[in-house]
N, C-alpha and C positions, 0 to 999 in steps of 0.2 A: 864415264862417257863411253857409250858404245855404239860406233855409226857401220851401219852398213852401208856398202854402195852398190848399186848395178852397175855393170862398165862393159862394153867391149870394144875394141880396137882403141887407138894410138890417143885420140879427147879421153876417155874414158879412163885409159892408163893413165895419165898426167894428171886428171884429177883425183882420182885415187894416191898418187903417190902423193898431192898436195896434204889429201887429209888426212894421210901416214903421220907426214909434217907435223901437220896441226893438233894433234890428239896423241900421237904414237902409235906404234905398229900394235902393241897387245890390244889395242882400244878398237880396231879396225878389223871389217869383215868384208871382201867384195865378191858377187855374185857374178860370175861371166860368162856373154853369152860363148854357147857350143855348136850353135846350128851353121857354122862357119867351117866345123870339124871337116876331114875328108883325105881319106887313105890315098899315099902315095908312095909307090918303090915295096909297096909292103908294114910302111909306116902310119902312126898314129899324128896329122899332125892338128894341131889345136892354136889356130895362130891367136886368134884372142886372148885366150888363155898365158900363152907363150909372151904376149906383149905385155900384160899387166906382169906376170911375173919377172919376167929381164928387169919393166920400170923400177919397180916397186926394189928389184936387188941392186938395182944403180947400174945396169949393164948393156940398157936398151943403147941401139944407136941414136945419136942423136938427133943426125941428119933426116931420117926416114921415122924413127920414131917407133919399129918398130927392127926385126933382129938383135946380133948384139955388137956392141963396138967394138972395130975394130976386126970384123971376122973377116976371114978369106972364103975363096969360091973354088977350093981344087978339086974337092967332088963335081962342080957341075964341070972345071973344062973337060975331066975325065969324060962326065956321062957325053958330052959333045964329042969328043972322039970316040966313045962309042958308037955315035952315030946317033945317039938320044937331040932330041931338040924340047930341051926342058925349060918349060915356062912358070913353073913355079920354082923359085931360085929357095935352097937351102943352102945356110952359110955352114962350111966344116965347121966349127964351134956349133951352131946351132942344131947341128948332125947330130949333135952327140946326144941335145933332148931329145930328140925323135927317136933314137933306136933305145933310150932307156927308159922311156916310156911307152913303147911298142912291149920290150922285154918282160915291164911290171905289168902290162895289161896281159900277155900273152902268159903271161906263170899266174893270173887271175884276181891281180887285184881291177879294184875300180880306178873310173877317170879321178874320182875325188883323191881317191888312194896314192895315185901316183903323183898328180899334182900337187898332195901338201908335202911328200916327201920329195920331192924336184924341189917346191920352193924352200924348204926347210935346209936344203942340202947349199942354196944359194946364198942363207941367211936372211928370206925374209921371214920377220916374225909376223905379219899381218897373213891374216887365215884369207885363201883365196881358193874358194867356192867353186869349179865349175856348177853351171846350172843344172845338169843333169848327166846319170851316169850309162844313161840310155841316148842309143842315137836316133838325134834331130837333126835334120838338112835344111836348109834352104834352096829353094827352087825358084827360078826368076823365070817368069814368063813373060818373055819378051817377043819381039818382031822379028826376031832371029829366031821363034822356037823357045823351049823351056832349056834353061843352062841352071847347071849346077852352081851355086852362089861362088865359088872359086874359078871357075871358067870364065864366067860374065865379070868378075871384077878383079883377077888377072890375069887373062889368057885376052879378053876384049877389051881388059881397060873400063871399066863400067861403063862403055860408050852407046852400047846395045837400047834400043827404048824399051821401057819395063809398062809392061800392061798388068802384070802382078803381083803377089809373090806367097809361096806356099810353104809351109813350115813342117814337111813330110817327118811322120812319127812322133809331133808333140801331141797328139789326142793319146798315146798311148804308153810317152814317154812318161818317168814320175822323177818329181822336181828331185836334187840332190839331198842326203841325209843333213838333217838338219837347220835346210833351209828354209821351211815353213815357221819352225819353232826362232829360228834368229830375226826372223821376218815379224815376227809377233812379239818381242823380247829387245828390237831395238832402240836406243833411246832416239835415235837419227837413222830418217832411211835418205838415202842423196840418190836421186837418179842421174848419172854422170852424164856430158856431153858428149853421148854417142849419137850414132844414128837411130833414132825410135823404129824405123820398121827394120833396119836389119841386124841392130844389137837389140835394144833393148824389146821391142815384139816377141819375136820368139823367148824369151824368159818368159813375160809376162803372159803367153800362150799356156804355159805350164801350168795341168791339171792343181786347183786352189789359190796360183798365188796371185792373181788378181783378186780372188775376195780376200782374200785373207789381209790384204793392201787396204782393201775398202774398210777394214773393221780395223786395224795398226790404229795405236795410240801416239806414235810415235810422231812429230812432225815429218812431213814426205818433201822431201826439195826436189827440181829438177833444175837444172841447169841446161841454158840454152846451147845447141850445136849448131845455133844458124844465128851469125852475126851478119846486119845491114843485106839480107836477104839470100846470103851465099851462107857454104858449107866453110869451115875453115879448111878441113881435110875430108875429101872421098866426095860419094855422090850423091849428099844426103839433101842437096838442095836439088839436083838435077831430077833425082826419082820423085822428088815430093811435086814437082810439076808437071812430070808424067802420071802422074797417078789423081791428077787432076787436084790438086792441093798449092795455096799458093805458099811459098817457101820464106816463109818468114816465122820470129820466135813467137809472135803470136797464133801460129798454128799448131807449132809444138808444146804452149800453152794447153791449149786445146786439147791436144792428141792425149794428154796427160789429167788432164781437169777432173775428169770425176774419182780421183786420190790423191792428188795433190794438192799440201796447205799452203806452198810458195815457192815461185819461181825467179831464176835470176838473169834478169834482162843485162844485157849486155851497154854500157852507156853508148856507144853508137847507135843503139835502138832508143832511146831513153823516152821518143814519145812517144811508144807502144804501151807507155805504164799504163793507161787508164783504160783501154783493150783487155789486157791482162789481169788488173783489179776487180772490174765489170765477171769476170768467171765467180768473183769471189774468195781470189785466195792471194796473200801477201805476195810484196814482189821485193826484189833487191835488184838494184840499179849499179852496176859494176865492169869493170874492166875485166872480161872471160876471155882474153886470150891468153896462154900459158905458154909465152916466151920460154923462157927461163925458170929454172929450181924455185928461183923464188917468186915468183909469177907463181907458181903451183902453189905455196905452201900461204900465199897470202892468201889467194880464192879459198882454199880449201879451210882458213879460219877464218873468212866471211858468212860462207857458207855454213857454217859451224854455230858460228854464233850468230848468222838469222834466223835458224835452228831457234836456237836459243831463245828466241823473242819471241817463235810463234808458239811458245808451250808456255802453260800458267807458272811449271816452277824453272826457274833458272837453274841451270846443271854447272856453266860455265867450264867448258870443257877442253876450251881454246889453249894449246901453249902458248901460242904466238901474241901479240899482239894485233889487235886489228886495225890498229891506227894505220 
């Protein structure tokens, strides 16, 4: 069994480390967005990226779901008595990826480069992909003016109203090594419960791999990020009704429909099912919040093995059981 997944931010990481769970870490590949990326102090920092790899090493904080447990903050009281008023908080533990991945991109390796060796050094075995090793930004145009995707949603609190959003340097960027050919090669693609316009969009921006999605043999899952009409985490319900979209999983149905063979409605939605079918592509009706480890590893062989049903041969690839 070989599942890729798309994932960015904290939904994303938790389902990824579900189908770590579910399959094993060799069995597993995750795609993560980078247009989140953006230098600070002279550092590289890649929070997405950053949060799938802490999950997946068992080190994310729990609480926020995203740093790592248990860090302290003596860099930032320092930078405050320097007279810094820093709003992007780095944890000293989490200091120390940033300056050794500053280091390896600075002596010339790539984003990929340093990321499989950061995550190799944590012990995870699951191959985690940034999306590209070229940079892409996000731009939010908002009522406040265009804000760089890290201002408007920590420095504003994603509170700003969004009239758009621009994904500066993906016409020119090229997707990361390898990930067209795994994208065509997998037996399972999962799009994880992120946000579609501000994780998973920008990948899917990237020069092929939407067609190359459209031609995949492979069953295409997404899993929904908008349960009973809200965002579980971030502002993925609030932007989708500024942007004039009404914030429910049958819109991200949609967002997703012309590649996707099945989607996983949350049972609090349970009668959006026939909405969703009506697109023409399989649904799974389930409990998609991810409390708990085992929350994660049960979705993640759900998801697994609905997989499994929407393909002619059965792969059966599930450790877990899905009872």
């Amino acid at each position: 069994m070989n599942i890729l997944a798309f994932a960015g931010g904290v939904g994303g990481a938790k389902l990824a480390d579900g189908l770590m769970r579910a399959v094993g870490a060799e069995q597993l590949a995750v795609i993560v967005n980078t247009a989140d990326d953006f230098h600070l102090y002279g550092l590289h920092i890649s929070p997405d990226v950053d949060t799938v790899m802490y999950t997946l090493a068992g080190i994310a904080n729990p609480e926020s779901g995203w740093g790592i447990d248990g860090d302290t903050w003596q860099n930032f009281d320092m930078l405050v008595r320097y007279g810094v008023e820093p709003w992007f908080h780095v944890g000293d533990r989490d200091l120390a990826t940033h300056l050794l991945r500053a280091q390896m991109l600075n002596g010339g390796a790539t984003l990929s480069e340093a990321t499989r060796k950061l995550s190799r050094r944590l012990g995870v075995d699951a191959f985690i992909l940034p999306m590209s090793d070229d940079p892409v930004a996000t731009l939010v145009d908002t009522d406040q003016g265009p804000l760089p995707f890290q201002e408007y949603f920590v420095k504003h609190r994603w509170q700003p109203v969004v009239r758009g959003l621009i994904y500066e340097g993906v016409g020119e960027a090229e997707p990361a090594p390898s990930m067209l050919r795994r994208i065509e090669t997998a037996d399972t693609i999962v799009i994880c419960p992120s946000n579609p316009y501000l994780s998973i969009d920008p990948i899917l921006a990237l020069r092929g791999v939407h067609d190359v999605l459209l031609n995949a043999t492979a069953p295409i899952i997404a899993v929904t990020p908008i349960v009973g009409g809200e965002a579980l985490k971030g502002p993925a319900a609030k932007l989708m009704k500024e942007l004039g979209v009404e914030p429910s999983a049958v819109e991200v149905a949609r967002h997703y429909a012309d590649f996707i063979n099945g989607f996983v409605l949350d049972q609090r939605d349970a009668e959006l099912r026939p909405q969703i079918e009506a697109m023409g592509m399989g649904v799974l009706v389930t409990d998609t919040v991810m409390r708990t480890a085992d929350d994660r590893a049960r979705l993640g062989c759900e998801v697994v093995t609905f997989a499994d049903q929407l393909r002619p041969e059965k792969l059966g690839g599930c450790l877990l059981s899905s009872e």
